[in-house]
SERO-4910 file (N, C-alpha, C, O; in steps of 0.05 Angstrom, whole numbers):
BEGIN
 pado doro    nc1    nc2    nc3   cac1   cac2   cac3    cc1    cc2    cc3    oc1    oc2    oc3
  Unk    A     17    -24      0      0      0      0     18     25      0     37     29     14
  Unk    A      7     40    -17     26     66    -19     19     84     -5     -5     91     -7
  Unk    A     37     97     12     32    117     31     28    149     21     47    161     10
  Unk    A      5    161     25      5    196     10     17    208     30      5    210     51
  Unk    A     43    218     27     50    234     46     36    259     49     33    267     72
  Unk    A     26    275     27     22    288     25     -5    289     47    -11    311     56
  Unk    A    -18    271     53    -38    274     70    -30    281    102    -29    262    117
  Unk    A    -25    303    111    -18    309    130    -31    310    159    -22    320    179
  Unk    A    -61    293    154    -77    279    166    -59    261    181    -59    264    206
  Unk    A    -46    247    171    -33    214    181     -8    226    185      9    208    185
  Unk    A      4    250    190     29    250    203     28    237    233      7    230    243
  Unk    A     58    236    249     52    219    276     52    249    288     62    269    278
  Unk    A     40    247    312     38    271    333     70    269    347     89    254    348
  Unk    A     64    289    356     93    294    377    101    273    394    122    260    391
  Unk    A     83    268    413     88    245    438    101    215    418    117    199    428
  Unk    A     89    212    389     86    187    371    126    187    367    143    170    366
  Unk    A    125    209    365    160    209    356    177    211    381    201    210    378
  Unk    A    170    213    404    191    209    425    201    176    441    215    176    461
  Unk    A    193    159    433    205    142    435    231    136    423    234    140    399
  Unk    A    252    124    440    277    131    419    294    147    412    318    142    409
  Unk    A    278    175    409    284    196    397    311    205    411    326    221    400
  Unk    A    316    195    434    324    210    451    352    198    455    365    206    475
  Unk    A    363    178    438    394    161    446    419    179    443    440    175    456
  Unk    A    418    195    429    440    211    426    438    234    437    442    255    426
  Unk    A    430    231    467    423    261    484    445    249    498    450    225    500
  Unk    A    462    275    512    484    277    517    483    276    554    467    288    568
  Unk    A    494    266    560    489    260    593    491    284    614    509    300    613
  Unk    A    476    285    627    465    308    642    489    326    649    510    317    640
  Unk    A    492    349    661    517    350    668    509    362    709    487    365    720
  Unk    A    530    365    718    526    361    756    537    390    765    532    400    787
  Unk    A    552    401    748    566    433    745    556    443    764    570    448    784
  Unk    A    527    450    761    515    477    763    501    465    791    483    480    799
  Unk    A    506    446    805    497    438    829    496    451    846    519    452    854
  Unk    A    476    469    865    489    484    889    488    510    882    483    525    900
  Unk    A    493    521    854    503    549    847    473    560    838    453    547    830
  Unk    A    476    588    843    451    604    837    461    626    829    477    642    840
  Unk    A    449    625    806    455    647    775    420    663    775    397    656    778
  Unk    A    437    693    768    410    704    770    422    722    741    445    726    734
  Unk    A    394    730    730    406    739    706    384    767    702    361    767    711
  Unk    A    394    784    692    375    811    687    380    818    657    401    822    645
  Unk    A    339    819    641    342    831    621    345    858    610    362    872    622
  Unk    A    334    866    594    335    897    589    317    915    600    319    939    600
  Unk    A    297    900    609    277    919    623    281    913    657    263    919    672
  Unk    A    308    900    670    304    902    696    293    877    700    307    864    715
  Unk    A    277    867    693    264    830    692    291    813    709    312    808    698
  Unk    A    286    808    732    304    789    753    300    765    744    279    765    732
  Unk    A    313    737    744    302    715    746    320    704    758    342    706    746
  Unk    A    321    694    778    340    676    801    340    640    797    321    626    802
  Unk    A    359    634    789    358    598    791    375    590    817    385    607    830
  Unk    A    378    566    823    385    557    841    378    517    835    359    504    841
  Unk    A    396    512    824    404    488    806    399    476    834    398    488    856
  Unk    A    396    444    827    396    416    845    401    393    831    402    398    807
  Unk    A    404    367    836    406    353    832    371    349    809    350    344    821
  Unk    A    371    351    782    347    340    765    333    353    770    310    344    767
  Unk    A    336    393    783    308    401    791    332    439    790    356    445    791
  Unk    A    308    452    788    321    490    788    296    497    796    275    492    784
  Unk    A    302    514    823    283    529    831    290    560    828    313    569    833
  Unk    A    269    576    821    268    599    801    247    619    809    222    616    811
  Unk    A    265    642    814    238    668    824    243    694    800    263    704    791
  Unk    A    218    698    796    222    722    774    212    742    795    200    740    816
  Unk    A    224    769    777    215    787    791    218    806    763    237    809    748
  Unk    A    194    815    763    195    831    733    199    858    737    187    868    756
  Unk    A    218    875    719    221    897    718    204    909    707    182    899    703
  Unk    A    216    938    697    193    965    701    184    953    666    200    950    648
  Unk    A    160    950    664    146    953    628    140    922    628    129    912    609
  Unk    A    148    905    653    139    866    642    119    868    652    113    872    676
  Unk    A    105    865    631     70    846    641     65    825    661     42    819    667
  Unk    A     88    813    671     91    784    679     92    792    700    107    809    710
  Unk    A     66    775    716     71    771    742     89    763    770     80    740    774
  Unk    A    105    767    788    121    760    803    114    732    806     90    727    810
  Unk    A    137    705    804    133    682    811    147    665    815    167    665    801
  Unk    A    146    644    833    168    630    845    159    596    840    136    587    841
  Unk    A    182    581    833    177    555    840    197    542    841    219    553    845
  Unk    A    194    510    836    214    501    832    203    474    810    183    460    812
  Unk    A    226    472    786    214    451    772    238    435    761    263    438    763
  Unk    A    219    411    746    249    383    741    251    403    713    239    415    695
  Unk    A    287    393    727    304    418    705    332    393    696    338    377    714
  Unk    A    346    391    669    361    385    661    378    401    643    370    415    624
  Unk    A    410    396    652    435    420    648    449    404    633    457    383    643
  Unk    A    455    408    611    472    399    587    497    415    584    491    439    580
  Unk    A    525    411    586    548    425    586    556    428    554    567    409    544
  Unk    A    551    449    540    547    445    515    587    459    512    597    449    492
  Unk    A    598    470    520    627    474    522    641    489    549    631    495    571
  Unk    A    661    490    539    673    510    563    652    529    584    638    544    570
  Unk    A    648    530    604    629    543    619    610    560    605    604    583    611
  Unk    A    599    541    581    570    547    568    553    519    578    562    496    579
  Unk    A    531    526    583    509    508    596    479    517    580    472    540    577
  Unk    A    462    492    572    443    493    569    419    482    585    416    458    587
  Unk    A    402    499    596    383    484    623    353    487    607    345    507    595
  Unk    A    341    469    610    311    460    602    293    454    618    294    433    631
  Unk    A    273    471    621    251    460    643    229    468    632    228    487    616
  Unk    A    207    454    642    176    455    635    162    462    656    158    445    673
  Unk    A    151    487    660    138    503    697    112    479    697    100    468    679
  Unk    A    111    478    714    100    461    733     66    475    732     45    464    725
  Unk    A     70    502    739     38    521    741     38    528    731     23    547    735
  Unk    A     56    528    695     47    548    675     46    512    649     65    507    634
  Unk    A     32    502    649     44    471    633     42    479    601     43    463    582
  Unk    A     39    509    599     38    513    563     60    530    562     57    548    546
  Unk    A     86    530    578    107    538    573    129    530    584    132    525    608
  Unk    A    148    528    566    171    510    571    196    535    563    195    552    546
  Unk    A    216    529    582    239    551    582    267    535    577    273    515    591
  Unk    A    285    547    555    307    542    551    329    567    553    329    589    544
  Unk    A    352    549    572    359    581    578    386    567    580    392    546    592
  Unk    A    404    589    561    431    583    554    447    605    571    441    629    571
  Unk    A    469    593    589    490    616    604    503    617    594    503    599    577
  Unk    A    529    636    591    555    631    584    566    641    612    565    666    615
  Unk    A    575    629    629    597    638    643    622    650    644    633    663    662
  Unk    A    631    643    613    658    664    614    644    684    605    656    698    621
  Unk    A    630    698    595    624    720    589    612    734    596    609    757    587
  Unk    A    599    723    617    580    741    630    540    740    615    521    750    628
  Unk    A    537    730    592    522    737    584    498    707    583    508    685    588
  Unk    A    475    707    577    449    693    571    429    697    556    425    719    546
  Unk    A    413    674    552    395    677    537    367    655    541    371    631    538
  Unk    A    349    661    545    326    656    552    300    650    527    287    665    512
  Unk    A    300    630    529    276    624    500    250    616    518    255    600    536
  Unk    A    226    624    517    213    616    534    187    609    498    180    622    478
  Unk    A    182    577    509    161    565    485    134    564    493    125    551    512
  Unk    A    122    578    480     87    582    493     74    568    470     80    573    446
  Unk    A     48    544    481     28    532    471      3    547    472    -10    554    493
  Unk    A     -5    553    439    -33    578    439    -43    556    417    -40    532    413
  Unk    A    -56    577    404    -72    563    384    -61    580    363    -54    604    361
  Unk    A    -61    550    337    -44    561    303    -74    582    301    -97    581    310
  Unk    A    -60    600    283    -80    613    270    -59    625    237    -35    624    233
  Unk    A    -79    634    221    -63    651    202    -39    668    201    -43    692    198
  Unk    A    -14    658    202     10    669    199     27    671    230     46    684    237
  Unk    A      6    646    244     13    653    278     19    615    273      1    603    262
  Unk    A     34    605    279     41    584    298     38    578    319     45    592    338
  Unk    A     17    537    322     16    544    351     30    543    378     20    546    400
  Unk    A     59    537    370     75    545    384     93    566    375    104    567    353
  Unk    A     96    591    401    106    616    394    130    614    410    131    597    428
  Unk    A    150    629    407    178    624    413    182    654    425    177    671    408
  Unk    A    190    667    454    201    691    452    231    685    468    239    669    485
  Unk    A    245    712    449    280    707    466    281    730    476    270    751    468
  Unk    A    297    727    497    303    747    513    336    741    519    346    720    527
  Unk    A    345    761    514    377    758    515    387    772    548    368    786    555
  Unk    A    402    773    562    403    780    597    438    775    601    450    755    592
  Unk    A    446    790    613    466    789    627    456    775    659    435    775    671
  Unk    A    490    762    667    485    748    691    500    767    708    520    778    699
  Unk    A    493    770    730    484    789    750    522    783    766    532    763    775
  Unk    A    528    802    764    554    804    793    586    789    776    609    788    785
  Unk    A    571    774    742    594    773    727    598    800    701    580    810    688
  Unk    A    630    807    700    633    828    676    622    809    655    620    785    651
  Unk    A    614    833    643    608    821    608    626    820    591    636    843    590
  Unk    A    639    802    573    658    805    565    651    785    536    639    763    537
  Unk    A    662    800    508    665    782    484    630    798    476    617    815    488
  Unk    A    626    784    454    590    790    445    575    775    454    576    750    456
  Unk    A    555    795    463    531    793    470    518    766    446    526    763    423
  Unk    A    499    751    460    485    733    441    460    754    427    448    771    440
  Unk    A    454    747    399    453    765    386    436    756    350    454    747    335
  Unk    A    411    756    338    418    735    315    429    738    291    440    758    284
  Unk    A    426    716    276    446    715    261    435    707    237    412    702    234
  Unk    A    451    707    223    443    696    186    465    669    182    460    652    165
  Unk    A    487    668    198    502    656    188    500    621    185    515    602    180
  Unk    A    485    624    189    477    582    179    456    580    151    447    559    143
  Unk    A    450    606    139    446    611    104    459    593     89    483    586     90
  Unk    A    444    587     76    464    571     61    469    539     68    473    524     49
  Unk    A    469    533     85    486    503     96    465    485     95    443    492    104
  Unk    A    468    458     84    455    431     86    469    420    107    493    421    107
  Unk    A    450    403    130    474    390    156    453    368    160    429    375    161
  Unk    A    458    346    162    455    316    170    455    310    198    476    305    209
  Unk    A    431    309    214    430    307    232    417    279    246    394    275    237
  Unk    A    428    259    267    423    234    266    424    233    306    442    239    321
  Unk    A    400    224    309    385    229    329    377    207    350    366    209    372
  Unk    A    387    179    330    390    151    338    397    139    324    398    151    303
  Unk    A    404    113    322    406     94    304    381     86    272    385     77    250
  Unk    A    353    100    290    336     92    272    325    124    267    309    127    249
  Unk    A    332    143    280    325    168    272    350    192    254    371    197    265
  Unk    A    343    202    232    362    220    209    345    237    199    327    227    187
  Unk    A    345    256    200    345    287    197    357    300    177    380    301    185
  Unk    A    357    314    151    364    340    141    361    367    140    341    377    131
  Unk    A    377    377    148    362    401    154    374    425    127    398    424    127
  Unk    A    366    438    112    373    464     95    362    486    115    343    487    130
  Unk    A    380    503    109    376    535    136    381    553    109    404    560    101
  Unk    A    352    561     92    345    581     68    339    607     79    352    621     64
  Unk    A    328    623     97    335    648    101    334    650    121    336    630    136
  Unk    A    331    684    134    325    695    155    300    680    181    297    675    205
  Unk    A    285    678    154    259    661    169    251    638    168    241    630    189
  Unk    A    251    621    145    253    589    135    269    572    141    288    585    149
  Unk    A    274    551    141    283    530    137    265    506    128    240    506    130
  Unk    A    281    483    117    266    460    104    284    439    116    309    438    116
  Unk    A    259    416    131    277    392    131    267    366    120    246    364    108
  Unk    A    287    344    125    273    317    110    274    300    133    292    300    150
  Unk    A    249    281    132    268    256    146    279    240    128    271    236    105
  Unk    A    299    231    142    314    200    125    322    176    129    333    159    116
  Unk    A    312    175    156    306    144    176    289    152    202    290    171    218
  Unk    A    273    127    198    256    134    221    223    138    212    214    137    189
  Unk    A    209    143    239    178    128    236    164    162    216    141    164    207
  Unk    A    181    180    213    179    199    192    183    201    162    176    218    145
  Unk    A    199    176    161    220    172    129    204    185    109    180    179    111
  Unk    A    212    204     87    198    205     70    174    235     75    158    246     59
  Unk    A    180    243    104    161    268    106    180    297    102    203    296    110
  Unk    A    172    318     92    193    335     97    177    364     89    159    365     72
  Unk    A    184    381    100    166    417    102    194    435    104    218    431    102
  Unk    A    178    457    108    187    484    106    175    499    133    154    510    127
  Unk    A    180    502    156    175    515    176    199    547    182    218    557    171
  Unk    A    178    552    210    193    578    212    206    576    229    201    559    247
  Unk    A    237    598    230    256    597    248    270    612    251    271    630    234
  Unk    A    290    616    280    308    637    293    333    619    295    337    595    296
  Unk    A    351    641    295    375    632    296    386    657    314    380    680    311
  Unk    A    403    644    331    417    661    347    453    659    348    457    638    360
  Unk    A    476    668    342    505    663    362    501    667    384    490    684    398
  Unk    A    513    647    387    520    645    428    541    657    430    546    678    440
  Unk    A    568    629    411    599    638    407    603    634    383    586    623    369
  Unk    A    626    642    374    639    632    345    630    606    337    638    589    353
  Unk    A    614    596    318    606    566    314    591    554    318    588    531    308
  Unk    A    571    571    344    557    558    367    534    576    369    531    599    379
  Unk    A    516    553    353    481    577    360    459    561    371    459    537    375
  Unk    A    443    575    374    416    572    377    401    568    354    407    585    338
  Unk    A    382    548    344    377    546    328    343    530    335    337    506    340
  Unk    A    331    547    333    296    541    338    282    544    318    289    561    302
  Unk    A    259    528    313    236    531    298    211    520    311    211    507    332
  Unk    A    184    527    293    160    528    302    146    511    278    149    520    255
  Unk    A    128    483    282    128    471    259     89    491    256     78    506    273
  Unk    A     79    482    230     62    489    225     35    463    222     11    467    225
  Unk    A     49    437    216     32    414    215     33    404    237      9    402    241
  Unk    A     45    395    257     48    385    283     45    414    303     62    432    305
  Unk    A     28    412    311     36    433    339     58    436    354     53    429    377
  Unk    A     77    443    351    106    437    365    125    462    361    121    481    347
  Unk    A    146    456    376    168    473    367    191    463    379    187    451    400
  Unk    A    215    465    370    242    458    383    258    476    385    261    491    366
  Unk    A    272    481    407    300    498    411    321    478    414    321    458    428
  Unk    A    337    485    399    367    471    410    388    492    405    384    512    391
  Unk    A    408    486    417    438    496    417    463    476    405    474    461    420
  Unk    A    470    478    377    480    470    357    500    476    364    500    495    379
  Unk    A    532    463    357    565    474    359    569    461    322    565    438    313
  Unk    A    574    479    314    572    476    279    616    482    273    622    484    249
  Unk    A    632    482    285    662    493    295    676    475    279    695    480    264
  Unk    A    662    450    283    674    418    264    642    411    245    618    405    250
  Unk    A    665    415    215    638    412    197    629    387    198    606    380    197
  Unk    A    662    366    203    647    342    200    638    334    231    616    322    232
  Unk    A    648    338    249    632    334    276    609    350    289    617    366    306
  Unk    A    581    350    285    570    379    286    551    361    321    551    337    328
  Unk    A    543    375    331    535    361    360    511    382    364    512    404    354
  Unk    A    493    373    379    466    389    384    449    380    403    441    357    402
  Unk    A    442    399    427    425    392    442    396    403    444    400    427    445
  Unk    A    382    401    445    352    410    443    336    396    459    343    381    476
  Unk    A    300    406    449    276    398    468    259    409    447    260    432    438
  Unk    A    236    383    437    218    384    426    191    394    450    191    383    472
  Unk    A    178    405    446    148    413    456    126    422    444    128    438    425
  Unk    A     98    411    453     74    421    441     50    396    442     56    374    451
  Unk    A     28    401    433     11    383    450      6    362    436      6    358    411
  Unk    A      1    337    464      4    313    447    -31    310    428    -50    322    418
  Unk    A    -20    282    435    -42    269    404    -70    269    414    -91    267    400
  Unk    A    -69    272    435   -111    283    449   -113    301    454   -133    307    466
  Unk    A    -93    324    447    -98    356    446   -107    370    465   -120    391    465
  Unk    A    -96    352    488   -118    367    510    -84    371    529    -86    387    547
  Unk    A    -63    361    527    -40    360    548    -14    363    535    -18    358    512
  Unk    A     10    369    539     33    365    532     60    349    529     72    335    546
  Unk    A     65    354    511     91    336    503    119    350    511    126    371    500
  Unk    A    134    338    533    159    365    526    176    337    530    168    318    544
  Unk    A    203    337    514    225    314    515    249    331    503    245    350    488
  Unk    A    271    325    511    303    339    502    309    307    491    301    284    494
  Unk    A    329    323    476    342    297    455    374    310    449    384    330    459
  Unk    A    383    295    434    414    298    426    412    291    401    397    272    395
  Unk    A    434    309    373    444    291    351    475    301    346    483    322    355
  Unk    A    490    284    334    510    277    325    502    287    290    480    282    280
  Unk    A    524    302    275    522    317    249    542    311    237    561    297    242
  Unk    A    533    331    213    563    339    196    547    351    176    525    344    170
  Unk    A    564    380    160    559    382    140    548    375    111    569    372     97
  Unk    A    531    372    100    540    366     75    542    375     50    553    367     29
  Unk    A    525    400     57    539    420     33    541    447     49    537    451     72
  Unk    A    550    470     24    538    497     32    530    511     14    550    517      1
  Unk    A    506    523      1    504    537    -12    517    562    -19    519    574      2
  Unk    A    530    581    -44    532    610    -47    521    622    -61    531    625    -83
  Unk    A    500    633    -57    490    657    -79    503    681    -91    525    691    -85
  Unk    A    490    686   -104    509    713   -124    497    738    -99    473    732    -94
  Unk    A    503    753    -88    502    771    -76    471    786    -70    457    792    -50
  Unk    A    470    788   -108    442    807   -110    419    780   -101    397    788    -93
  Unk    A    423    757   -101    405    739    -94    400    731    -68    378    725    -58
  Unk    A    431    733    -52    427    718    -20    409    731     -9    404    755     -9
  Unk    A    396    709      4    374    710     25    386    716     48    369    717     66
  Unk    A    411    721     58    426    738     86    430    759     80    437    772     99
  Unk    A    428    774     52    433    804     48    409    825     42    411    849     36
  Unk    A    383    807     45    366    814     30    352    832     52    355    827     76
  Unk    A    339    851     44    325    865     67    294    858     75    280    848     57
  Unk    A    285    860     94    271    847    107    247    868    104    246    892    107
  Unk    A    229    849     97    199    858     81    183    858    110    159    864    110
***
């Protein structure tokens, strides 16, 4: 029986693809045990962590112009040591369950970044998962080197991303706002779109790299080290609601990469030079 992909009826839901998914996630890291990092954005916005063993308890305190209410908790949190005193921490609030926060430190530099993933409803030109970043210095360290900041520079590049043994990924990064991926093993084989996306530098090599799908309710953040074309390494967290539409899916994963091509446009064509409509 021949399968219509095109019927996007019969894609698998989010929760359908996390089995598995998850072998090439990179082992927790114990660093940040004990230590409490507080980070301030541009409007004064406090947010205090205080790492534990599989768990970060966290008080905001919003500055002058945040809508956001003062709030405290504590929730299961996992810290990925993505390089040199750069850390990536993932948690899903406990009293907010349609938002999930990814929040990248850099310790030598002083600087952070905060992706917070909110579950709404898709509508026309809105995805139903919405992505906001907030970039923050950490509190009582100098700032030093660039600020995280986004970027264009993954234009151009085809990268192979392999997620288990039975899970493979392509990803093309076409402009400012698009990307297209394929699957190429796995309970997806054979499906492949065009969704929307952000890209951020952290460091030289080393971004942020999120999108928001438009057929599955979902979205992923990860933090990519792209430095070795042929070794490319990536940590992330898929979220958005599962297959009875009534609750959520949140899971972190790991892949192992490599380049495989890069595109160059003639100048007057690149989609990194082009001005934004």
């Amino acid at each position: 029986m021949t399968t219509n992909l095109s019927d996007t009826t019969t894609w698998l839901p989010l929760d359908g693809l996390a089995p598995g998914f998850d072998a090439n996630k990179a082992q927790p890291s114990s660093d940040l045990h004990g230590r409490t990092i507080t980070i301030v954005d541009e409007r004064g916005t406090r947010i205090t962590h205080t790492f534990g063993p599989g768990e970060v308890t966290w008080t905001y305190e919003p500055g002058e112009g945040d809508p956001t209410e003062a709030a405290s908790q504590t929730d299961a949190c996992e810290v990925i040591r993505v390089d040199d005193d750069l850390y990536y921490a993932q948690f899903h609030h406990e009293y907010l369950p349609n938002e999930a926060v990814s929040l990248v430190l850099d310790l030598r530099g002083g600087h952070a970044l905060a992706i917070l993933s909110v579950i709404g409803e898709a509508a026309p030109g809105h995805t139903a998962v919405q992505q906001h970043f907030a970039p923050a210095r950490i509190e009582g360290m100098q700032q030093t080197g660039e600020a995280p900041a986004p970027t264009n520079e993954l234009i151009g590049r085809r990268a192979l991303w392999v997620y288990s043994s039975q899970h493979a990924y392509e990803h093309v990064y076409l402009s400012p706002h698009w990307y297209s991926w394929q699957c190429l093993a796995g309970p997806e084989q054979g499906l492949a779109d065009t969704d929307e996306q952000t890209t951020w530098r952290i460091r030289p090599g080393i971004y942020v790299f999120a999108w928001r799908e438009k057929v599955i309710p979902c979205g992923s953040v990860t933090i990519a080290d792209h430095r070795d074309q042929r070794s490319l390494r990536s940590h992330g967290v898929l979220f958005g609601v599962d297959e009875a539409g009534t609750g959520q899916t949140h899971f972190t994963f790991g892949a192992f990469g490599r380049l495989l091509s890069n595109t160059v446009h003639p100048a007057e064509y690149d989609p990194a030079l082009q001005p934004e409509r």
